[in-house]
C-alpha positions as CSV (number, residue, x, y, z in Angstrom):
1,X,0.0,0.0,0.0
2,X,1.5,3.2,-0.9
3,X,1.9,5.7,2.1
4,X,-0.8,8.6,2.4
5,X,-0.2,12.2,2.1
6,X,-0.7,12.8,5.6
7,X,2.6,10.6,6.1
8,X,4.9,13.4,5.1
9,X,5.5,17.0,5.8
10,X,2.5,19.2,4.9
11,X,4.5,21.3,2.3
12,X,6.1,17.7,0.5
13,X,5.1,18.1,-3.2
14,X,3.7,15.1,-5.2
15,X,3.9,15.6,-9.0
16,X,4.3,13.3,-12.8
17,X,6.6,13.6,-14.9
18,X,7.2,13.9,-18.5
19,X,9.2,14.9,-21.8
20,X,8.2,16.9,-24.9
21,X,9.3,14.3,-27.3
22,X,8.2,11.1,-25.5
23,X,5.0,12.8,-25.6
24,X,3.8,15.1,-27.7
25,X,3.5,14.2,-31.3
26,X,6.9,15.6,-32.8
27,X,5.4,15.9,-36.4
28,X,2.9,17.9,-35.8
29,X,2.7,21.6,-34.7
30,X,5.7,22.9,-37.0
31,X,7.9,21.0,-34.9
32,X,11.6,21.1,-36.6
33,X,13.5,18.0,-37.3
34,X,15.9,16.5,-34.2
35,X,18.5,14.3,-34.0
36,X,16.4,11.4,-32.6
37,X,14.5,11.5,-35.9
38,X,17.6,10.9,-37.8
39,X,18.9,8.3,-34.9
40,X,15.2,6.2,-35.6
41,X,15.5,6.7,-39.1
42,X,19.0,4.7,-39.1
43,X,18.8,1.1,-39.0
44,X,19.4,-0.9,-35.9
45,X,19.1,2.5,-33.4
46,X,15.4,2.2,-32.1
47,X,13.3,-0.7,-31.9
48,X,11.3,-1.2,-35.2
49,X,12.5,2.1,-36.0
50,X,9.9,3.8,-33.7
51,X,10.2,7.4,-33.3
52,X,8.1,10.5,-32.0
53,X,6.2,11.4,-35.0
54,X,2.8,10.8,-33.3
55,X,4.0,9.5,-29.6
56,X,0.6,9.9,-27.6
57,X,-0.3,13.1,-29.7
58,X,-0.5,15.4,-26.2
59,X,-0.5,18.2,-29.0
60,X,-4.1,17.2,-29.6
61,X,-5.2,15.6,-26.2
62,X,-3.5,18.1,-23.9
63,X,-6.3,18.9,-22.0
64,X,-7.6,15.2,-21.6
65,X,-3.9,15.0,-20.3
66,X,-4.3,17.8,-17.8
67,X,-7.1,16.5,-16.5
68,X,-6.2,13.5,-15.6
69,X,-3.1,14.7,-13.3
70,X,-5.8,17.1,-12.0
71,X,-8.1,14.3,-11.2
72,X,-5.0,12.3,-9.8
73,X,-4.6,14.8,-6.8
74,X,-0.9,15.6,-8.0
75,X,0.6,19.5,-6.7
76,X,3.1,19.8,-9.8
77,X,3.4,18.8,-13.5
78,X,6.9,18.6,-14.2
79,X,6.9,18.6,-18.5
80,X,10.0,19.7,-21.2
81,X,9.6,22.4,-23.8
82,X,10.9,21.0,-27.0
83,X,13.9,22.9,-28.7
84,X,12.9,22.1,-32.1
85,X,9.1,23.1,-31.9
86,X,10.1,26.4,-30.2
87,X,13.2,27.3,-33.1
88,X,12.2,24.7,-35.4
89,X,16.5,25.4,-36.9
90,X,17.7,25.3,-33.3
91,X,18.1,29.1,-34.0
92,X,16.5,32.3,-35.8
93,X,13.0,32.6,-36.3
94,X,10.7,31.2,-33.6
95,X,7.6,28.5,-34.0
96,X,4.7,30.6,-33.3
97,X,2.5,27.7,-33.0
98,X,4.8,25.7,-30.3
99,X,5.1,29.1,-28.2
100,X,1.0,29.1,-28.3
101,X,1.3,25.6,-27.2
102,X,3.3,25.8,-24.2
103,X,1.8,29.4,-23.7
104,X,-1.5,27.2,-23.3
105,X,-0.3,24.3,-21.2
106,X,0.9,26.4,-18.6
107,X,-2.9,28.4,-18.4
108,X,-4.1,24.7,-17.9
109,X,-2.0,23.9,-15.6
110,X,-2.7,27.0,-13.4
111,X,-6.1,26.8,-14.5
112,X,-6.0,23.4,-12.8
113,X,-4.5,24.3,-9.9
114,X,-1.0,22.4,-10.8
115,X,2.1,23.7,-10.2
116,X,4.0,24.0,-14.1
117,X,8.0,22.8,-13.1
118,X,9.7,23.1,-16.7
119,X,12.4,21.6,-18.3
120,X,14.3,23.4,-21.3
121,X,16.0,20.1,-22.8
122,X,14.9,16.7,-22.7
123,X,17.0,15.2,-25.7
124,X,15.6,16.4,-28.7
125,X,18.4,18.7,-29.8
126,X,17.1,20.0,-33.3
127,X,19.2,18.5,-36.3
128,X,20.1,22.1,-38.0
129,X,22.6,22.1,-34.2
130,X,23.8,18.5,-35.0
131,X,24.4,19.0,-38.1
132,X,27.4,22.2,-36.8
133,X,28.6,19.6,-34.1
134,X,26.3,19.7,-31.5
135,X,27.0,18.7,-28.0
136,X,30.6,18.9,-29.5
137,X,30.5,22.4,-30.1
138,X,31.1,25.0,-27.4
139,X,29.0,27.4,-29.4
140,X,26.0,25.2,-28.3
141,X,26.0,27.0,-24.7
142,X,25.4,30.0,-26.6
143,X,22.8,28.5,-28.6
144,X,21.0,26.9,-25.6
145,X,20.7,30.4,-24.1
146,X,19.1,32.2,-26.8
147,X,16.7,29.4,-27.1
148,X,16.4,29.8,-23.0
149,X,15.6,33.4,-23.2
150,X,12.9,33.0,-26.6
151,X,10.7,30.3,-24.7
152,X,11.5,32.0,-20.8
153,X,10.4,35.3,-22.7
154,X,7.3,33.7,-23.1
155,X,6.4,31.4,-19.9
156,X,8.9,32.2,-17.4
157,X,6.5,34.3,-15.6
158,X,4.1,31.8,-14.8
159,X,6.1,28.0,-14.2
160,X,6.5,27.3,-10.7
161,X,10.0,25.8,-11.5
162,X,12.7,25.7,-14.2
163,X,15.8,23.1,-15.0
164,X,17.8,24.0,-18.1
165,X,18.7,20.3,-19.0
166,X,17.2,16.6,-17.9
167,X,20.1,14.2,-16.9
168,X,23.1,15.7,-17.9
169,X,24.9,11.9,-18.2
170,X,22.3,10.6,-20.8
171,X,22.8,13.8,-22.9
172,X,26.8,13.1,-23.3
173,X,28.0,10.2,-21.8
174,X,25.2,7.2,-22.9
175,X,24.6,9.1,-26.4
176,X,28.2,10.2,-27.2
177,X,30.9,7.3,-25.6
178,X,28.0,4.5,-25.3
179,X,26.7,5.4,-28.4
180,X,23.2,4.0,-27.4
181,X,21.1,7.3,-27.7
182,X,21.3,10.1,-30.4
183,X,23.7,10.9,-32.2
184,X,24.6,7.8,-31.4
185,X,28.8,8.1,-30.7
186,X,31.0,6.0,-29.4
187,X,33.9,8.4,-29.5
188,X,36.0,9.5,-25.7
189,X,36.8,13.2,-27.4
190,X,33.3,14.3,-28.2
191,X,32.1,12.6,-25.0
192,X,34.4,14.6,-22.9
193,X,33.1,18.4,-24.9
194,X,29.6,17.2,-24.7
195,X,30.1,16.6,-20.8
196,X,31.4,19.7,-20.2
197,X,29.7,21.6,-23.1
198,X,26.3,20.0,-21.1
199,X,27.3,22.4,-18.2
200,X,28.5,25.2,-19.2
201,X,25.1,25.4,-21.3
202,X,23.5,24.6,-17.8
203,X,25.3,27.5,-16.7
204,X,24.3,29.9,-19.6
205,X,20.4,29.2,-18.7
206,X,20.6,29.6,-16.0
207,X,22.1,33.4,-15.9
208,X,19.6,34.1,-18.4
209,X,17.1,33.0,-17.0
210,X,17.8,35.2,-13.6
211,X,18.0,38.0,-15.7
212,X,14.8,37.7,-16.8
213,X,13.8,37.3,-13.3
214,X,12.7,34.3,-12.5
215,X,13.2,32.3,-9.6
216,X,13.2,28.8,-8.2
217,X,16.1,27.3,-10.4
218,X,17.2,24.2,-10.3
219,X,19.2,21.5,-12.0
220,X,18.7,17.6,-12.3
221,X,20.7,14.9,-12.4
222,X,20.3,11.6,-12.7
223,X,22.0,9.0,-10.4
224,X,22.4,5.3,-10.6
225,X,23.7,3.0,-7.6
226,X,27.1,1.6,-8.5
227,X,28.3,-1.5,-6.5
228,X,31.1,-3.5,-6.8
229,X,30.0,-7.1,-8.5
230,X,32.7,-9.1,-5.7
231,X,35.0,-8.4,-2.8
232,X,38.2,-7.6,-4.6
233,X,40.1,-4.3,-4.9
234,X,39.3,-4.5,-8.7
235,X,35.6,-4.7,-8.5
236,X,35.4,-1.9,-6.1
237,X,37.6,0.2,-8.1
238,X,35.6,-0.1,-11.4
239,X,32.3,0.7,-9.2
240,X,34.2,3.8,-7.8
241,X,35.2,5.0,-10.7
242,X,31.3,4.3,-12.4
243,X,30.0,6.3,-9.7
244,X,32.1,9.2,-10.7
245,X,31.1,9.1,-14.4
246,X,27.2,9.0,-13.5
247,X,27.0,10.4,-10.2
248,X,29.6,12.7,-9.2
249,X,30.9,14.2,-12.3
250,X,27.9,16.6,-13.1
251,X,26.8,17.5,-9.6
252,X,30.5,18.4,-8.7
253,X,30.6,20.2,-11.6
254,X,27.4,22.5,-10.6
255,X,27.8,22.7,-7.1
256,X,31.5,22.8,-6.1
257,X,33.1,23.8,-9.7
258,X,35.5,20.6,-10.3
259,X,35.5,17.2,-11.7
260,X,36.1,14.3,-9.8
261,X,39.9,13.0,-10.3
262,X,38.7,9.6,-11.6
263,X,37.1,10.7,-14.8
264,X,39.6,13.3,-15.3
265,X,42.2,10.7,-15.2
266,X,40.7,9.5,-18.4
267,X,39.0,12.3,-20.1
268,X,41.3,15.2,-19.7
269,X,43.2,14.7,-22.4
270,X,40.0,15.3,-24.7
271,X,38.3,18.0,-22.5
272,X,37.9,21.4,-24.5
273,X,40.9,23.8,-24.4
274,X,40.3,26.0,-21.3
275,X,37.4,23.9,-19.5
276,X,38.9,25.1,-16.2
277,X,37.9,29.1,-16.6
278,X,34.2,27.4,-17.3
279,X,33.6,27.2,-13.6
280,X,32.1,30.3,-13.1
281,X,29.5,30.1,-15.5
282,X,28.4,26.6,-14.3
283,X,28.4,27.1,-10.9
284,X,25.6,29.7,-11.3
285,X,23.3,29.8,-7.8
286,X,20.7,27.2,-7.4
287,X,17.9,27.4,-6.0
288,X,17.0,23.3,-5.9
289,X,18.6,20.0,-7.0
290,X,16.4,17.3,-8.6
291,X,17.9,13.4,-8.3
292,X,16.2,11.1,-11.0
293,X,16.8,7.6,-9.9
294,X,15.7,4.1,-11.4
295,X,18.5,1.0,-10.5
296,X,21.9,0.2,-9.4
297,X,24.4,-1.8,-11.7
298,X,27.5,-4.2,-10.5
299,X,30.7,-3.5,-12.1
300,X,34.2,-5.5,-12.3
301,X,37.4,-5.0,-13.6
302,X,37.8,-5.4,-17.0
303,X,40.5,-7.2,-18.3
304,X,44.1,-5.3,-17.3
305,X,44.7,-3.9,-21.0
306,X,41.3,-2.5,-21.4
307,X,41.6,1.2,-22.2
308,X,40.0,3.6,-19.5
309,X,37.2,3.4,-17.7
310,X,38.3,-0.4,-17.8
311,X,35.2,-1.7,-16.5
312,X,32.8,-3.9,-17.3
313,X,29.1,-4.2,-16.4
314,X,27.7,-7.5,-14.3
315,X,24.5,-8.8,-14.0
316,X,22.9,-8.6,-10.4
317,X,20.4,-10.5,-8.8
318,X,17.9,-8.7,-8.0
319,X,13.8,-8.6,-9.6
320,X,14.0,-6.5,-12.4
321,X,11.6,-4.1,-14.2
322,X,10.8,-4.2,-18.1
323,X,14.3,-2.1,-19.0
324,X,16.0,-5.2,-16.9
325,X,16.7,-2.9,-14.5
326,X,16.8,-4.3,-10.7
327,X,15.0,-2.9,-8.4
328,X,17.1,-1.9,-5.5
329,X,14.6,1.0,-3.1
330,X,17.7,1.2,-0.9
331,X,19.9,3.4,-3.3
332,X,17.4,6.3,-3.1
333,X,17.8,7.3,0.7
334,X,21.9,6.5,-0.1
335,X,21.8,9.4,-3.1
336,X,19.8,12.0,-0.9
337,X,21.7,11.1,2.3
338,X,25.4,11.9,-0.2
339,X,24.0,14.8,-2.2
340,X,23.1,17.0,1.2
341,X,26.1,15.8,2.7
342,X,28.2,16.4,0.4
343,X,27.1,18.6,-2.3
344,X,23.7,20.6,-1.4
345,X,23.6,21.2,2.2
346,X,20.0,23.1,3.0
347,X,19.4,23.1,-0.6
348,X,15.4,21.9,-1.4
349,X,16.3,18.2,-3.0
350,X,13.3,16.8,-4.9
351,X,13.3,13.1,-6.5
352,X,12.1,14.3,-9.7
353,X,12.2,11.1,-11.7
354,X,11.0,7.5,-9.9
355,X,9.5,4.8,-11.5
356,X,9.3,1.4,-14.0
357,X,8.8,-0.1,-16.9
358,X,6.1,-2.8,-15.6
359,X,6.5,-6.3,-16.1
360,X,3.0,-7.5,-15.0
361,X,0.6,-5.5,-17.3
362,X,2.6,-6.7,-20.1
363,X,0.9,-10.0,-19.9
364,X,-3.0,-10.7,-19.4
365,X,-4.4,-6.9,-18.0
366,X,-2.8,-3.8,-19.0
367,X,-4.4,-2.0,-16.5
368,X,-3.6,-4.3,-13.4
369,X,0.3,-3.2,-12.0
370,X,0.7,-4.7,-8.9
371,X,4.5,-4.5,-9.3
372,X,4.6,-0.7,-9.9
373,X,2.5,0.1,-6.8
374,X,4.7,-2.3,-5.1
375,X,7.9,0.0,-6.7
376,X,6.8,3.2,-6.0
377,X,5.7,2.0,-2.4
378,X,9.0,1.0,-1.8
379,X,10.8,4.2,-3.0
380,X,8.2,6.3,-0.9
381,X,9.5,4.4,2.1
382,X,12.6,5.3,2.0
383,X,12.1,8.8,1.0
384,X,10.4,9.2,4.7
385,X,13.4,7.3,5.6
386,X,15.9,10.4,4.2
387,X,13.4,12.8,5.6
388,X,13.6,11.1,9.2
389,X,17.3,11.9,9.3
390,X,17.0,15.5,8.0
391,X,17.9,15.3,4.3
392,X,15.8,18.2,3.0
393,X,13.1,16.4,0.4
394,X,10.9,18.8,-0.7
395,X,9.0,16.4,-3.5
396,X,8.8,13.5,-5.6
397,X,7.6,13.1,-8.7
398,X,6.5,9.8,-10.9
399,X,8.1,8.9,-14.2
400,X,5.5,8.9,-15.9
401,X,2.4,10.5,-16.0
402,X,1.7,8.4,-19.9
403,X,3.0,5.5,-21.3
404,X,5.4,6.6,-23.9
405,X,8.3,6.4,-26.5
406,X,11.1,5.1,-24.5
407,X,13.8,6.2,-26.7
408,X,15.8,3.0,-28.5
409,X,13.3,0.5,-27.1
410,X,10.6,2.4,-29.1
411,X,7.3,1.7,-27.5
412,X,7.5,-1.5,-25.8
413,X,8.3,-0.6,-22.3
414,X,5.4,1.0,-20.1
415,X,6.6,3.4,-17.5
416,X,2.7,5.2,-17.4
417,X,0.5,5.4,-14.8
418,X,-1.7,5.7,-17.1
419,X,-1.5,2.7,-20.1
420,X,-2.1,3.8,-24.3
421,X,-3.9,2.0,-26.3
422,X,-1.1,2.7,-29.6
423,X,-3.7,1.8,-31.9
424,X,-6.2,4.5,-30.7
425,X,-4.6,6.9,-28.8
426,X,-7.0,6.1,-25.6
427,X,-6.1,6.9,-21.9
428,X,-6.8,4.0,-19.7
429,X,-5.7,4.7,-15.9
430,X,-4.0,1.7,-14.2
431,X,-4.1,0.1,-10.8
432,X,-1.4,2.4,-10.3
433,X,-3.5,6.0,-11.0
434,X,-6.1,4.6,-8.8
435,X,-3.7,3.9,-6.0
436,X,-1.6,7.1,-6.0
437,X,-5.5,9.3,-6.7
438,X,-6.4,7.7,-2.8
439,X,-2.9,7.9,-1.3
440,X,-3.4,12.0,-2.1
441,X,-6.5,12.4,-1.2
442,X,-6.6,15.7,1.2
């Protein structure tokens, strides 16, 4: 049973979660092209070559949408604004009709009594960028600022919160060295730029976005529990250093202007000329920190002439969700217990990504997900378990409001409270809805 409302502090914020691409019908709405267009269009990228051409259609069915996190109970709507429908060439002349768009979600959303918490980049960087480089090129901070200050122009008067970019780590590291989301690299120079490029963007949104006065800033990262896959100096290394890559690199970065020495021991050599006078820009004031967590992985040593990070992945033991991810509750509390510690202090900390890919409702009902109100019961626990020893939560918010595209697996895995029918576009709520609409009942 999931806890009630009344469980946790009477400001704690309850919210869904969302992207502009998974989402919203990229063809439609004179959208621009992105690079996850191209990446589906290429064989062997996505599953069945899905992309976001039609997605759920939200363009259409917004208010359907908006209703249904309304009739859920939930305090804040955390969504992206799509680069390429708001500058359709990733520059120049704006997309009046994506403007009016997000101009008239956030109405709803206030309308509704919701609270709008917006993100400026979920992943769908628009192809005219890629095609000049991309993450690669340090122009792009520039780029992502003037885009920052056409859409803030507009709604930045009215959101409750903003984050310049979703999960820094899948926007370089997994799409530029693991080469498994757009543009689909594998290449350690153009990983290191995009990883620091990623920031100092961060950085360049964020200044613009305080001189255009707005307030409540935040950035989110997502973290994922390394371990070591056996008692021996090797495994514990390779987990260390993993936990640098995903965890520490992007929220030192922010918060304390350095890089942790074990991914500089391999990436320096490729970082952009001058990355150390960035710090100023990227450590721009905060006003928040989002965590987005999901899993933990095991790591080993790989073998001893394996170039750097000279690790490889392990299989753990543990149930796992759809994405064959285990489900391991007990990292949460760990990642908000370090990030105060360590990084944030007083700073608000909200979970802003939790959930799974269901396994049940793939077989026999759709609509019956025992194991994601068993998942998200879990990770509630041991949020009141960080909050009983001080770490400052402020929130938590479900990934996701909708079934969606889920990037390279196309749209196979389920991560909605709410389950699509992909053949008709219909909204079906799930055990799941039903259970979270009574745990926030007033």
């Amino acid at each position: 049973m999931l806890p009630h409302r009344s469980d946790f502090p009477h400001d704690f914020l309850f919210g869904a979660a969302t992207s502009a691409y998974q989402i919203e019908g990229h063809a439609a709405g004179g959208a621009g092209r992105t690079h996850w267009d191209d990446f589906a269009a290429t064989p062997g990228n996505v599953e069945g070559a899905e992309n976001g051409a039609i997605a759920c259609d939200h363009l259409h069915r917004m208010d359907e949408d908006l209703n249904l996190l309304k009739a859920a109970g939930f305090d804040v709507y955390r969504f992206s604004t799509s680069w390429a429908r708001v500058l359709p060439d990733g520059r120049g002349t704006p997309n009046a009709q994506g403007l009016d768009f997000y101009d008239r979600l956030i109405d709803g959303l206030l309308e509704r009594g919701i609270k709008p918490a917006a993100t400026l980049y979920h992943w769908e960087l628009p192809s005219a960028l890629s095609d000049l480089g991309g993450w690669r090129n340090r122009d792009i901070a520039n780029w992502f600022a003037d885009y920052t200050e056409v859409i803030m122009s507009r709604i930045g008067d009215r959101v409750w919160s903003a984050a310049p970019i979703n999960e820094p780590w899948c926007v370089s590291w997994l799409s530029h060295f693991e080469g498994a989301h757009a543009p689909g690299m594998r290449d350690i120079r153009a990983t290191a730029r995009a990883m620091h490029h990623v920031l100092l963007a961060h950085g360049r949104a964020t200044q613009v976005m305080r001189e255009l006065g707005m307030k409540n800033l935040g950035a989110v990262c997502n973290m994922e529990f390394a371990a070591p896959a056996q008692a021996t100096d090797g495994s514990h290394q390779a987990a260390q250093v993993q936990d640098a890559i995903y965890n520490r690199f992007f929220i030192s970065g922010i918060t304390k202007g350095y890089y942790p020495d074990e991914v500089l021991g391999g990436l320096e050599p490729h970082l952009p000329e001058g990355w150390q006078d960035d710090f100023d820009t990227i450590t721009q004031p905060i006003d928040w920190i989002g965590l987005n967590y999901y899993t933990r992985k095991l790591y080993d040593a790989a073998p001893t002439d394996a170039p750097w990070p000279a690790t490889i992945e392990v299989e753990g033991p543990l149930p796992k969700t759809a994405m064959n991810w285990e489900v391991y509750p007990e990292g949460l509390p760990h990642f908000l217990t370090m990030m105060q510690h360590e990084y944030t202090g007083d700073l608000p900390i909200y979970v802003t990504e939790n959930g799974m890919a269901g396994q049940t409702e793939l077989s026999g009902n759709p609509l019956s997900d025992p194991d994601r109100i068993a998942y998200l019961a879990a990770h509630l626990g041991q949020v009141q378990a960080a909050l009983a020893q001080g770490v400052p939560v402020k929130g938590y918010f479900i990934w996701s409001l909708l079934d969606n595209y889920e990037w390279a697996l196309g749209y196979a895995p389920r991560f909605g409270l709410i389950h699509v029918d992909w053949a008709t576009l219909n909204r079906y709520p799930k055990a799941s809805f039903s259970a979270i609409k009574e745990a926030l009942k007033s």
